[in-house]
C-alpha positions in Angstrom: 17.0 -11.7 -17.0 13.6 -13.2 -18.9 12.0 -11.3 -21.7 9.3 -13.0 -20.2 6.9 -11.8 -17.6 5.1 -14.4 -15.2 2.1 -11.3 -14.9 -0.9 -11.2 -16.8 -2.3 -8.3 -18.1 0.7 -6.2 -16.8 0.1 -2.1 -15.8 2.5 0.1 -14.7 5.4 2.4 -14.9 8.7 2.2 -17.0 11.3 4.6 -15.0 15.0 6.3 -15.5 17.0 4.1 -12.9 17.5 5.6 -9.5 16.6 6.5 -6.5 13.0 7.9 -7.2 12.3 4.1 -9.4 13.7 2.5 -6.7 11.1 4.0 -3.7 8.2 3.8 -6.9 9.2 0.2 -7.2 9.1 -1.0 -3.4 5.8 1.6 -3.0 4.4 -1.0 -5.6 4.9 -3.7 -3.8 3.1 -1.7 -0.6 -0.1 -0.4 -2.8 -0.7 -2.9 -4.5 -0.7 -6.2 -1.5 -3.0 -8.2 -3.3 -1.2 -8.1 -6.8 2.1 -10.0 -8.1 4.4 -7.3 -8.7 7.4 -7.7 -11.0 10.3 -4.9 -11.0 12.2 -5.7 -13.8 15.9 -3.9 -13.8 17.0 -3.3 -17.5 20.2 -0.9 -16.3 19.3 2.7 -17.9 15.5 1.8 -17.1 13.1 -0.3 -14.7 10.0 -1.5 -15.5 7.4 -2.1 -12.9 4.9 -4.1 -14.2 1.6 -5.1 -11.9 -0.7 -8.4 -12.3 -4.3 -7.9 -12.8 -4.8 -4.8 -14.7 -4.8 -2.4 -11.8 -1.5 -0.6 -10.4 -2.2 2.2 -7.9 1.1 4.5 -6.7 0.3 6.8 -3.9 2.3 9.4 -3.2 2.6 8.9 1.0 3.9 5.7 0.1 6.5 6.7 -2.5 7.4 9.6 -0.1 8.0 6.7 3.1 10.3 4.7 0.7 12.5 7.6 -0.2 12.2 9.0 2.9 11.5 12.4 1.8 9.0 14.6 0.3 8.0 14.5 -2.6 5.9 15.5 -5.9 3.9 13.4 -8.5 5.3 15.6 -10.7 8.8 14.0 -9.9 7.4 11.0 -11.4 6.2 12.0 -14.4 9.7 13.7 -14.8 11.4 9.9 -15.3 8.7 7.9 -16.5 9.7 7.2 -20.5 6.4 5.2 -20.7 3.6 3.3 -19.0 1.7 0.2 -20.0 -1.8 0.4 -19.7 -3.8 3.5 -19.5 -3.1 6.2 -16.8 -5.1 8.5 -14.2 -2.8 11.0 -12.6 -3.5 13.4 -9.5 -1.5 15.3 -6.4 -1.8 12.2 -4.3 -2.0 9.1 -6.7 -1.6 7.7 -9.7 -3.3 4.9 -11.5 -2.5 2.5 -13.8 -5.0 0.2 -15.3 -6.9 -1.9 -18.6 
């Protein structure tokens, strides 16, 4: 694994490993269709990191990928950290510069 990231200007979460980081990690990839999206597996913790400045999370999308319902407040729960700044609501979450 690279300490180096091929994004510029990464945003995004850094998660407890797990079911919930994976489904936020593929939901990524679904959000964000126009971004590189790097998910980064460090064991204990992944980091999902987003090109461009801009990572959007919705919550529909996280709750297709785990295939059940679910809370923002879930997230928040196994998030350590972030890079970037963050706007959070019922239905999405935003990462961004």
């Amino acid at each position: 694994m690279s300490a180096t990231s091929s994004v510029s200007r990464p945003v995004g979460p850094i998660l407890q490993s797990g079911d919930v980081a994976e489904a936020v990690a593929d939901a990524a990839k679904v959000d964000n269709p126009d971004s590189n999206v790097e998910v980064r597996d460090h064991g204990a913790y992944v980091r999902v990191e987003v090109d461009g400045g801009e990572c959007v999370l919705r919550r529909a999308t996280i709750e297709e990928e785990l295939g059940r319902p679910f809370k923002m407040s879930e997230l928040e729960i196994i998030m350590s950290s972030f890079t970037g700044r963050i706007d959070t609501g019922n239905d999405e979450i935003r990462f961004y510069r």
